[in-house]
C-alpha positions in Angstrom: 13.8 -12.0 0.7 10.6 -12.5 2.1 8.5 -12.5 -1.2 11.2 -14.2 -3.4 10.3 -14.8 -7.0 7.0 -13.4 -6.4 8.5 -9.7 -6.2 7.6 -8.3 -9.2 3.9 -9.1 -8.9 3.3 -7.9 -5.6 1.4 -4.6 -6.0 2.5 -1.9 -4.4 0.6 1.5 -3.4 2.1 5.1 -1.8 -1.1 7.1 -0.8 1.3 9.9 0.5 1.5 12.2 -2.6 -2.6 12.2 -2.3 -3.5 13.3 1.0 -0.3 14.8 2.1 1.3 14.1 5.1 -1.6 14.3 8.0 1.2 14.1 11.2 -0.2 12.5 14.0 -3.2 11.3 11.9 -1.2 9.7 8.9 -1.0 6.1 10.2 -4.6 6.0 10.8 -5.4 7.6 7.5 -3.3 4.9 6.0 -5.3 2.3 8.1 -8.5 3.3 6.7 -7.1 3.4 3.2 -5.7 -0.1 3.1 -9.2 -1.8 5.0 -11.1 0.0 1.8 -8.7 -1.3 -0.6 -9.4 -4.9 1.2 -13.2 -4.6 1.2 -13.9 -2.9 -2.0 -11.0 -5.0 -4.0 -9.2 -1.9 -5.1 -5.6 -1.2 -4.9 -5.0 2.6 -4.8 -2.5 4.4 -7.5 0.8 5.8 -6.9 0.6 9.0 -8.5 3.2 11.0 -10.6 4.7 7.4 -10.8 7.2 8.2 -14.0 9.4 5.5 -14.0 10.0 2.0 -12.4 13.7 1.6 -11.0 15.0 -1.6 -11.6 17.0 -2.6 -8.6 13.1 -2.3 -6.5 11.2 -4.9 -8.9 7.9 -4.1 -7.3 4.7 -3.9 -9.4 4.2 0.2 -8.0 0.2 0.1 -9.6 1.0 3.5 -11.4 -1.2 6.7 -11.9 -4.5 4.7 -11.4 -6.4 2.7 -8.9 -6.8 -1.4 -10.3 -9.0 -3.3 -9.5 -7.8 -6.7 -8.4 -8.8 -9.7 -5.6 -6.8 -8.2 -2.3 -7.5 -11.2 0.7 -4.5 -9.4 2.5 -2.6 -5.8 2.8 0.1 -4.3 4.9 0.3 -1.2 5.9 3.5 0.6 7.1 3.9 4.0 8.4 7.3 5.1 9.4 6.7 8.9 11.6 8.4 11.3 13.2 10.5 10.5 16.1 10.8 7.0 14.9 7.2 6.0 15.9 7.0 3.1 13.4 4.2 0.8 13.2 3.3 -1.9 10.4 -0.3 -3.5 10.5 -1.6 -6.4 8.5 -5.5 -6.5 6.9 -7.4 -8.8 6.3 -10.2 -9.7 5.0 -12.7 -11.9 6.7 -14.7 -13.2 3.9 -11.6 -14.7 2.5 -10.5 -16.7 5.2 
């Protein structure tokens, strides 16, 4: 497991139920999403979030945006087709 013990404090965001799907534009619309969340030290809520399941310990940052230090995000988008791509931020200042 890549994050190990740390699992349950790594905050997770799903800006989908937002904006929608955008198609060919989602993974860039993702892109600019997590570079803001980086710069301006805001993870962004996962809406309608109701209930945690407790096989996926993840910290899911529910119904509002938190602020909170972010020196690194990733950002997945799986499309269409299979056209997958994952991209890692970060930022500069905290090198």
């Amino acid at each position: 497991m890549i994050f190990g013990k740390r699992l349950p404090h790594v905050p997770v965001s799903s800006t989908k139920p937002i904006h929608g799907h955008g198609l060919g534009a989602a993974g860039a619309l993702e892109l600019v999403i997590t570079i803001r969340a980086v710069t301006e030290n805001i993870a962004p809520p996962t809406i309608n979030w109701n209930l945690a399941d407790e096989k996926c310990p993840v910290d899911a940052v529910p119904n509002e945006a938190r602020p909170m230090p972010i020196n690194t995000a990733l950002t997945n988008s799986f499309a269409f087709g299979g056209i997958n791509a994952t991209l890692v931020v970060r930022n500069a200042d905290a090198a």
